[in-house]
C-alpha positions in Angstrom: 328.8 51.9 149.8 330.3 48.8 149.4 332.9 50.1 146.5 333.7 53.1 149.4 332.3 56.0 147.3 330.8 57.0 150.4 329.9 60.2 148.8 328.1 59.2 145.7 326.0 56.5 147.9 325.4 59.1 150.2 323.9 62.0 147.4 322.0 58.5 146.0 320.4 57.7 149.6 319.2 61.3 150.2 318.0 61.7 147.4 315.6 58.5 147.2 314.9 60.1 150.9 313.4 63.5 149.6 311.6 61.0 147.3 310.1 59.1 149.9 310.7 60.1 153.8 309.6 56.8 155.3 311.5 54.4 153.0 312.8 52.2 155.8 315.4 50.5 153.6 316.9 54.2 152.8 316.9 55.1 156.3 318.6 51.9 157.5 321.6 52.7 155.0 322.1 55.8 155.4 322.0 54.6 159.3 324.2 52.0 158.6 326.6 54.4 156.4 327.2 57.0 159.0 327.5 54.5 162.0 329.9 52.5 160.2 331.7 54.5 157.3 331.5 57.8 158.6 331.5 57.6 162.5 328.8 60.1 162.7 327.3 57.7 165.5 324.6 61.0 166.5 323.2 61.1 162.9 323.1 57.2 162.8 321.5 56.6 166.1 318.8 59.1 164.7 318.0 57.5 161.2 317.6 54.2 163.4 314.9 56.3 165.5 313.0 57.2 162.3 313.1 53.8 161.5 311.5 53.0 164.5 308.9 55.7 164.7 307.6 54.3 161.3 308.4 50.5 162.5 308.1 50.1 165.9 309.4 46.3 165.8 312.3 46.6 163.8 314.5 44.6 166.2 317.2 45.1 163.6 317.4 48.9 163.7 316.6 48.6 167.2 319.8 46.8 168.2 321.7 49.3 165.6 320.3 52.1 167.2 321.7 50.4 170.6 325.0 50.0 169.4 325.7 52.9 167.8 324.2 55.1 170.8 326.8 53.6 173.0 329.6 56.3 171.7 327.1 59.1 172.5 328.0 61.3 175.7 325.1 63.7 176.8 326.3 66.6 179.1 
């Protein structure tokens, strides 16, 4: 991510996820990589939920989750 090969981190990331579904570092970047690289604030603010469902007192991912959940519109 940090180099901006958002596409090669992003194959990386999902596939350490199918390797392990609750790795809460893996969720948290791939959080933080479609929040902030890819402005898919929906699909962030939901990797920051499974973060939460696993680690209830992540006040990190909580405050993520937060911010990111703020460019959402529900009809």
């Amino acid at each position: 991510m940090e180099m901006l090969d958002i596409d090669k981190a992003e194959s990386i990331l999902l596939e350490m996820l199918e390797e392990d579904a609750n790795c809460i570092p893996v969720l948290n970047n791939l959080a933080h990589m479609n929040g902030r690289y890819l402005s898919d604030f929906e699909k962030a603010v939901e990797y920051y939920e499974r973060v939460l469902e696993i680690e209830p007192d992540n006040a990190w991912a909580r405050d993520e989750r937060r911010r990111y959940a703020r460019y959402l519109t529900y009809d």
